[in-house]
N, C-alpha and C positions, 0 to 999 in steps of 0.2 A: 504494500500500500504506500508505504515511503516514497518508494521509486515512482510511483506513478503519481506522485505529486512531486517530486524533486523536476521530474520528465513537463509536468504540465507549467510548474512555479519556471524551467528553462525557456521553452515554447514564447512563455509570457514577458520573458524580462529582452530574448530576443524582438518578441512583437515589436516591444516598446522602443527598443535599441531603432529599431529601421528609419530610414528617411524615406525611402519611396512611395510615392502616391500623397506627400504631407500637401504640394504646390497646388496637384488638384483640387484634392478638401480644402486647402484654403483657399483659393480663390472660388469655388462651387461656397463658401460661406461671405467672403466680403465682395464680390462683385454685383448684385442684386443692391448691396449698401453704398455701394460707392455709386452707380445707376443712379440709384436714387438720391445721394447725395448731392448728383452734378446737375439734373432736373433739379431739383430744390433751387441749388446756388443761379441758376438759368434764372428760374421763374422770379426769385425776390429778385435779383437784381435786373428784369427788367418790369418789375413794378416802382422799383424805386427810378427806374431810369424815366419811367412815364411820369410820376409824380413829380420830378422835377421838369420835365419838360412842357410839362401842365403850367406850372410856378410860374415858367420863364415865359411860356406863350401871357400868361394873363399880363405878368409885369408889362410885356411888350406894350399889349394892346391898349392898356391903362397911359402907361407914354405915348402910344399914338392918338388917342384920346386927349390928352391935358396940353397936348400942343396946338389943340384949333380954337379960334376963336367960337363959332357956332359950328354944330352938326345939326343931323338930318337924318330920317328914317334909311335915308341910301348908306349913307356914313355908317349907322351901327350896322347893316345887312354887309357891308363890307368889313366891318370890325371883326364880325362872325365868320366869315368866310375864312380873313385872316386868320383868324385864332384855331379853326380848322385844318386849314394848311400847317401851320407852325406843329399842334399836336399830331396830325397825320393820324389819325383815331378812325379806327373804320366804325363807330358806333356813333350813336347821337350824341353833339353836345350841346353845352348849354350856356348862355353870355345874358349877364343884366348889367347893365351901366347907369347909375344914377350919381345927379348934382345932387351935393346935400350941402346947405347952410347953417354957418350957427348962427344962434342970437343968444348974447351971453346972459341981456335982460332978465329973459324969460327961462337960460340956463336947458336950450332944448334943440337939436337939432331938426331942420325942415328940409323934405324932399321939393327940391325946386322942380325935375324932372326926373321920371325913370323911364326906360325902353328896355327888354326884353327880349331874347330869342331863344326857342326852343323850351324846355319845361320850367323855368323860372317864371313865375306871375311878376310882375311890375311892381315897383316898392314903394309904401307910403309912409307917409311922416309917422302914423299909428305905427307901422311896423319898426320905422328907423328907434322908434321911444326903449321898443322893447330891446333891440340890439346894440345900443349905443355903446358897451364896454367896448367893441369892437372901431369906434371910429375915436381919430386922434384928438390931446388938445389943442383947442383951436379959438383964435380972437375974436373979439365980434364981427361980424357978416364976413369972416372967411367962410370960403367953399372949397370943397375937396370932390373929385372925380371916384366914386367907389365901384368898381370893377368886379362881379363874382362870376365865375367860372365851374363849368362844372363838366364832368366828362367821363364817359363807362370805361373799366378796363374788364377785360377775362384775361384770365390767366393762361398761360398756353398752355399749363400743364397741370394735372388736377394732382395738387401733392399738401390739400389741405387750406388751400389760399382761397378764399370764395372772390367772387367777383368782388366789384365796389365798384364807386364813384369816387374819383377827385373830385374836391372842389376847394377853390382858389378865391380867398378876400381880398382885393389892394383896395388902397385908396392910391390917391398922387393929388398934389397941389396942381391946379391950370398954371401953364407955365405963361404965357405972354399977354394976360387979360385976368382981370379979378376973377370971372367965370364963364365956366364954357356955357352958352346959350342954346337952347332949343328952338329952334326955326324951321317947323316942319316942309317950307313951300321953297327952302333953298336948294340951287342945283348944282 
């Protein structure tokens, strides 16, 4: 009985001794990890790459914005368009551009004008009341151009990242006129 466990305890300690077939088992174990590792690292980093590019389309467009003295319903349909192109988004997006005024009097900001494209509703002084941590300090009857942005991503690769939306705040100060005007009949 000895021998036949001396014979099977040898068997065992040789198993163990061997190298051959380790490279297979290990790769047959981390390569499914490492697949999926490099999908993962793919996928956030081109949501982060969207996210900023989202960022930089809105800042654009908010500068191209706070450089006119009046705009016009053609103007933000071309702001949109813009902003399309720059994010390259095969999904719907979405652009609201509203003038907002302080009065420090009465210590309350006022929508002078909002416009709209795509699923954003139009912004009112009611709604600016409730938002206001979001807009800067500002003197009396200064105006700021407030820019939001919004825009679908899917993920190219299903590894736990559900869709979403970006969406983008700026303001900007009008840059060569107290403020930018609404004149809907200019060409």
């Amino acid at each position: 009985m000895t021998s036949y466990l001396k014979a099977a305890q040898a068997r065992l300690m040789e198993f163990a001794q061997r190298e051959d077939g380790n490279v297979t088992l290990e790769f047959v174990i981390v390569c499914p990890l490492m697949f999926w590792t490099h999908l993962a690292m793919y996928t956030y980093f081109d949501a982060f790459r969207e996210q900023t590019i989202n960022q930089k389309a809105a800042f654009t467009v908010a500068d191209l914005i706070s450089r006119q003295a009046a705009v016009n319903a053609a103007f933000i349909d071309g702001s949109h368009a813009a902003f399309d192109t720059l994010v390259r988004s095969n999904s719907d997006t979405s652009i609201r551009v509203t003038s907002v005024e302080y009065d420090q009097d009465e210590d309350e900001y006022t929508v002078l004008w909002s416009q709209a494209r795509g699923d954003f509703p139009t912004l009112t002084s009611d709604d600016l009341q409730n938002g206001q941590n979001y807009l800067p300090v500002m003197y009396d009857t200064a105006t700021v151009i407030v820019v939001e942005t919004a825009s679908e991503f899917v993920p190219a690769f299903n590894i736990g990242l559900s869709p979403r939306t970006f969406t983008n705040f700026t303001f900007t100060r009008p840059r060569y006129s107290p403020k930018v005007e609404w004149e809907p009949n200019i060409s």
